[in-house]
N, C-alpha and C positions, 0 to 999 in steps of 0.2 A: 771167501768160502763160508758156506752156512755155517752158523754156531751147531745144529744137530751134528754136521758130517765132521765139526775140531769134536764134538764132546766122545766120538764113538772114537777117533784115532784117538785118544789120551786112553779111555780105555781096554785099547788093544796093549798097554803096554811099554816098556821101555825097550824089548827084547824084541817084540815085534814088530816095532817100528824101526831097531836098527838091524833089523834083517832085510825089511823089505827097503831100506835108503840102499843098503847093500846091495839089493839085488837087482834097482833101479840104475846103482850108478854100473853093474855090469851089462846092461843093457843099452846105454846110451851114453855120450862122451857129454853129454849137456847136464845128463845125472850123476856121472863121475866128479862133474866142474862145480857143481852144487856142493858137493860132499864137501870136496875138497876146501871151497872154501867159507865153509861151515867150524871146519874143525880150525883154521889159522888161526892162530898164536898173532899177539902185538908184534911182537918183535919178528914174527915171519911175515906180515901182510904186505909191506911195502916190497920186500922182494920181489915176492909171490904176483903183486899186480905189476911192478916195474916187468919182470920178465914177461907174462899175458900180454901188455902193450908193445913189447917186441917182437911179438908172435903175430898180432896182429899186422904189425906195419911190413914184416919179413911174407906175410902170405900174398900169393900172386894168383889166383884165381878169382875170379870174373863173378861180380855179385849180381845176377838178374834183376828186372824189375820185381818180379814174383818172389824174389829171394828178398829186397829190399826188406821188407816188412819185418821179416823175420831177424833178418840183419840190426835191425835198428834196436830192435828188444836186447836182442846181444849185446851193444855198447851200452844200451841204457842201464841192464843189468850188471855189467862193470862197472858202471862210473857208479852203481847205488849201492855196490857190492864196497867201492872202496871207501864212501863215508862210510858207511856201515862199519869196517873193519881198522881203517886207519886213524887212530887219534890225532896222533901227533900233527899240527898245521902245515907246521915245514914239509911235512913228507907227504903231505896232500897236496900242498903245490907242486915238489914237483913233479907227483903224479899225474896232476892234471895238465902238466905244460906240456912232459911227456905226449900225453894223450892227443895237446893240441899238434904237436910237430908230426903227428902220422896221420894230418887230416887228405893231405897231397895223396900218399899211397893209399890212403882207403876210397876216398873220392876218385881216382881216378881208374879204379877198377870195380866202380860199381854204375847200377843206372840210377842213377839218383832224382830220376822224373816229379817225381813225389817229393821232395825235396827232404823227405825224414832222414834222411843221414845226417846229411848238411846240418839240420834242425840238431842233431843231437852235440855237433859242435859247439852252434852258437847258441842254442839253450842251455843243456843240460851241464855241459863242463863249464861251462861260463857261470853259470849256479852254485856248481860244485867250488869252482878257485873262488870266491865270493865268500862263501863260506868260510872254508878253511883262513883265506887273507883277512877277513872279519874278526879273527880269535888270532891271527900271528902280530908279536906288537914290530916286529923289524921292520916299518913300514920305506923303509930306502930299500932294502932288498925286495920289496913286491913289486915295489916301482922300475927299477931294474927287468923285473921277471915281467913286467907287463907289458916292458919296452920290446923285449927280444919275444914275447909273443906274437906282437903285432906288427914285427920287420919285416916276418915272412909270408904274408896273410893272401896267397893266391887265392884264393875260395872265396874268400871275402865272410868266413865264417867265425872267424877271431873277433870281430873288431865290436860284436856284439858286448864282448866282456865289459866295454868304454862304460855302458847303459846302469853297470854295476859299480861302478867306482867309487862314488861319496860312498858305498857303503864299506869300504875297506882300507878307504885313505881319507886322511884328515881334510882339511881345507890347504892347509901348509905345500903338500903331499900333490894334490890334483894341481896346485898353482905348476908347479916344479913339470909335471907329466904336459901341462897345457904348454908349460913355456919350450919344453921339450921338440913339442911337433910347431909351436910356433918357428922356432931354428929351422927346423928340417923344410917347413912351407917353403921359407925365405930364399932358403939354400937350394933347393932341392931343382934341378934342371929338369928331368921328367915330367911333364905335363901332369899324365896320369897320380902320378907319386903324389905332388906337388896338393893334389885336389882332392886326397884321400886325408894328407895330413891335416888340410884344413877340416874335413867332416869329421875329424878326431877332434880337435878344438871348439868346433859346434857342441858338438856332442859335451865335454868336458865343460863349455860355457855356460849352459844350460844350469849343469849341477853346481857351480859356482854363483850360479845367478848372478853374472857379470854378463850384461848385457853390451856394454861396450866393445868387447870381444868376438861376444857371440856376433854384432854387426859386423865388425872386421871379416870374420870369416865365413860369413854365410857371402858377402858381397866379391870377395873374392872366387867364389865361384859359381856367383851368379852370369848365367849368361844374359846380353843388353836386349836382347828381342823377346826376354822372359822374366822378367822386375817380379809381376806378381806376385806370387807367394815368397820372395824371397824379404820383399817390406812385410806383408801379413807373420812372418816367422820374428824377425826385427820385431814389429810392431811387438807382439806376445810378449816377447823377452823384456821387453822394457815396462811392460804392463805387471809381468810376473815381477820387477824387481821393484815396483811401486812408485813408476813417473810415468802416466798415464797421459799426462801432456807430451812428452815426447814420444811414446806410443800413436796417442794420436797425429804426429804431423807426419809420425810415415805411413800411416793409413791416405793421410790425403795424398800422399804422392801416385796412389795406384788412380787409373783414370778409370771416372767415371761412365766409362765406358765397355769396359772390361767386368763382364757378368760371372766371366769362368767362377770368379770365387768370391759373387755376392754374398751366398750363405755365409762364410766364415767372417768375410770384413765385417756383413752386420752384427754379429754374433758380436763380434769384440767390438762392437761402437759402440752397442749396450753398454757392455761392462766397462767401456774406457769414462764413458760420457756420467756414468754411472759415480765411479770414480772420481768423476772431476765437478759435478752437482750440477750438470746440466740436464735437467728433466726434462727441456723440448725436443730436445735433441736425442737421446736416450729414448722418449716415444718415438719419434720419429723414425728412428735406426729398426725399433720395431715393429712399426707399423709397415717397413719395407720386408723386411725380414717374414713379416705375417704373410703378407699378400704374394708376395715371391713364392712361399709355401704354404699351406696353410696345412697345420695339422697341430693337435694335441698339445706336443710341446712349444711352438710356437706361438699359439693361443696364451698358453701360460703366461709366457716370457712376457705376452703385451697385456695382461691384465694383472700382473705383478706390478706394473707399470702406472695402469690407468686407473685400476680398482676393480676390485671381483664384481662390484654390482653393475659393472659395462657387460656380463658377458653375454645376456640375453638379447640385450641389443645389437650389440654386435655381431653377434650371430645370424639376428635377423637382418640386417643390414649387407652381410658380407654371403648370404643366402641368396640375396637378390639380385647380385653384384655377379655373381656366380652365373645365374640362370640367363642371362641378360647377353653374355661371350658365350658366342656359338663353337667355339672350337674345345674339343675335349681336353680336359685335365683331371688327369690320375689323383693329383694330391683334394682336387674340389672336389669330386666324387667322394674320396675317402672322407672327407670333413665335413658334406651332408648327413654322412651314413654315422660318423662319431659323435656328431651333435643329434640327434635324434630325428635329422629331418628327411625323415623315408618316403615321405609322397614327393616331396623335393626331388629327391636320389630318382623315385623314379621317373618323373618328369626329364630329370638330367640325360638319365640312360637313353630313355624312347626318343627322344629329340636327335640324339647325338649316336643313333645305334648304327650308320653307317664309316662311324668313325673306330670304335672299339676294335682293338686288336688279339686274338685269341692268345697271342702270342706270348703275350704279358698275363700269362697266367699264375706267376705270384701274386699278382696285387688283384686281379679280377676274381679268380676261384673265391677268397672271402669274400670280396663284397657281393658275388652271387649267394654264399648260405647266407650271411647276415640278412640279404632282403628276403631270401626266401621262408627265414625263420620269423621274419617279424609281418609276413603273409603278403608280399609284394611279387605274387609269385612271375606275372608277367615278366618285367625288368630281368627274374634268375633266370627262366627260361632264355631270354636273349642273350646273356651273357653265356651259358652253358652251352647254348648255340657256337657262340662264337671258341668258345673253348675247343668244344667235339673238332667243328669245321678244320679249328688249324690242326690236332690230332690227324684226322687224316688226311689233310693235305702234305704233310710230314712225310707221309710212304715209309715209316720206320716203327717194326712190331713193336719193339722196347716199350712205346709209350701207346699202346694198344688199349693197357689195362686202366688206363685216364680218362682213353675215348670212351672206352665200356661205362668206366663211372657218369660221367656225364650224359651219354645216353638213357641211364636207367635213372638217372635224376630225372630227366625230362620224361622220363613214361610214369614217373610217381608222380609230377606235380601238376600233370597237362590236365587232369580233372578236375582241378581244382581254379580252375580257368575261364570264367562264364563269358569275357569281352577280351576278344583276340586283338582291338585295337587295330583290325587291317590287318594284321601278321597271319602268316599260314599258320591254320591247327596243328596239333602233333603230328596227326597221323598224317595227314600231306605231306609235310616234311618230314617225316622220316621214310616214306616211300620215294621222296625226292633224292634224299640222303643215302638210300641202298641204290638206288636206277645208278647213282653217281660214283661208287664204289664199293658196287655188290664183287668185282674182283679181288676185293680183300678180304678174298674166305677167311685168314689168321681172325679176322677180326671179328666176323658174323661168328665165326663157331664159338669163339668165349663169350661174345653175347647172349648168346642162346643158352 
């Protein structure tokens, strides 16, 4: 709220402000609920939200997608209502465990598309018991209370609180909760069960930074036709607990032939090879990593590597490399046009303008202003081209007001145009452009 509109209510008063909360809350049950718990007392608040959370889980009415929104303010304003007013730790747990056991009845009478309901489970109360477990020292009874949390956890909205755990339980404490669902893996007949407890253990291994672990139970449910990321996760955790050599040998186990998650393996080769004082290899991981992507940060990563005074060369070098592969690339476009090399970029474009997709129009709209700001106006024109074109081939008004911008790009910049390079002139083409879908009056009348 602006400082003018708090400094004019102070000056209204102490009498007229509690007239008009008065008159607020007899107008609305949301203004009543404000009042109310405005005025709670220590010793009334835990009641006061214990009974609210049984209102909520007791109502059976049907929360719309349109209601959703609205809805979600509602619990979040409870859960900020009850830091707010609850000191005591204890009684904030079990306010919020409360909270968690009527995720079933709220979830299942709402549309929860959006996913914000759900979100205020597995964020906000999960934040909240964090809290309060951070300041309570009975750390065997949180561990208890975190167990019968997550026995019940249909929604799969509980199990976020795991994420929060070193910060409310010791080392001693998270052993005890790992060794916990370790039992229950082992035991546990249920498939499904069985594969939850382990992603509890992952989770919980992480924070322990017991890597031995965390391999135990990532591999337990890893499936055999999908290794990948499950050595790249392995690998990490061994990297995070500072045996970089062992990180490395399950990096070699993924095949070199499996690109799905080149970015990430190279990414940690760097840092492993880095770690273990191998410089060739470490360039090398980069130098795959560069060329696989090339942009901004990747450039770093390799001249961090080779020395800053490569980058000019390199530049020119991986410029030529670039113009030389006839098949378009989004990331070498963008890495012409970051390094300064605009006549480049447009050469790139005009060569390769049968391949540009309008479609991809996050990453092409900048690169049409950038060249058209640094006066390469031909190259914007073609892209803005190809921008409009997929607009109306779309046949959807919604994004009408895209096409319109793009249009009226190309009628500011087409003068500025002395060598069409073969291309149709503006106005050709945009008489081309209307003969082609002058039926989409929506679109000519906001033009005009």
């Amino acid at each position: 709220m602006p400082s003018n509109i708090h400094n004019k209510l102070v000056a209204l008063g102490v009498e007229a402000l509690a007239d008009a909360l008065m008159e607020l809350a007899s107008r609305c049950e949301t203004g009543q609920i404000f009042i109310d718990r405005l005025l709670l007392s220590n010793d009334q608040a835990s009641n006061y939200f214990s009974n609210a959370i049984k209102k909520l889980g007791a109502e059976n009415y049907f929360i719309s997608w349109r209601e959703s929104e609205a809805f979600t303010a509602e619990l979040e304003q409870l859960l900020g209502d009850i830091k707010s007013k609850v000191g005591n730790p204890q009684s904030g747990i079990e306010l919020t465990c409360q909270f968690f056991e009527i995720d079933k009845a709220i979830l299942e009478r709402s549309d929860d598309s959006s996913g914000s309901i759900g979100a205020v489970f597995s964020s906000n109360a999960s934040d909240l018991f964090s809290f309060y477990a951070s300041q309570c020292p009975e750390k065997d009874w949180i561990l208890e209370k975190v167990i019968n949390i997550l026995r019940n956890d249909q929604y799969n909205v509980r199990d976020a609180l795991l994420n929060h755990a070193k910060d409310f339980l010791d080392t001693d404490h998270l052993q005890q909760l790992a060794d916990h669902f370790s039992e229950k893996a082992r035991n546990e007949s249920d498939d499904y069960e069985q594969r939850v407890a382990w992603s509890y253990i992952q989770t919980l291994a992480r924070q322990l930074n017991n890597p031995k672990l965390f391999e135990q139970a990532r591999l337990a449910t890893t499936d055999k036709h999908d290794t990948t990321n499950s050595y790249l996760d392995i690998a990490k955790a061994y990297l995070k607990s500072g045996k970089p050599e062992v990180a490395l040998s399950w990096i070699e186990k993924i095949s070199p032939d499996d690109v799905t998650t080149s970015y990430d393996k190279h990414n940690l080769l760097i840092e492993i090879h880095g770690k273990l004082g191998n410089p060739k290899e470490q360039e090398k991981a980069a130098w795959t990593l560069f060329r696989w992507y090339r942009d901004k940060e990747n450039l770093e990563k390799l001249l961090n590597i080779v020395g800053k005074d490569k980058k000019a060369r390199i530049i020119a070098d991986e410029t030529a490399i670039i113009l030389k592969v006839q098949a378009f690339n989004a990331s070498n476009l963008k890495f012409l046009c970051e390094n300064g090399r605009f006549q480049e970029a447009e050469e790139y474009i005009l060569d390769r303008e049968d391949q540009l997709n309008g479609e991809n129009h996050y990453f092409l709209e900048p690169i049409a202003n950038t060249m058209e700001k640094q006066g390469f106006h031909l190259p914007a024109v073609i892209i803005y081209r190809q921008l409009l074109e997929s607009v109306l081939e779309r046949r959807n008004s919604k994004y009408y007001h895209h096409g319109i911008r793009y249009l009226k790009k190309l009628d500011k910049i087409t003068n500025k145009i002395s060598d069409w390079k073969n291309r149709t002139p503006h106005q050709d083409y945009f008489h081309k452009i209307y003969a082609e879908h002058k039926r989409k009056t929506a679109f000519w009348s906001k033009y005009r």
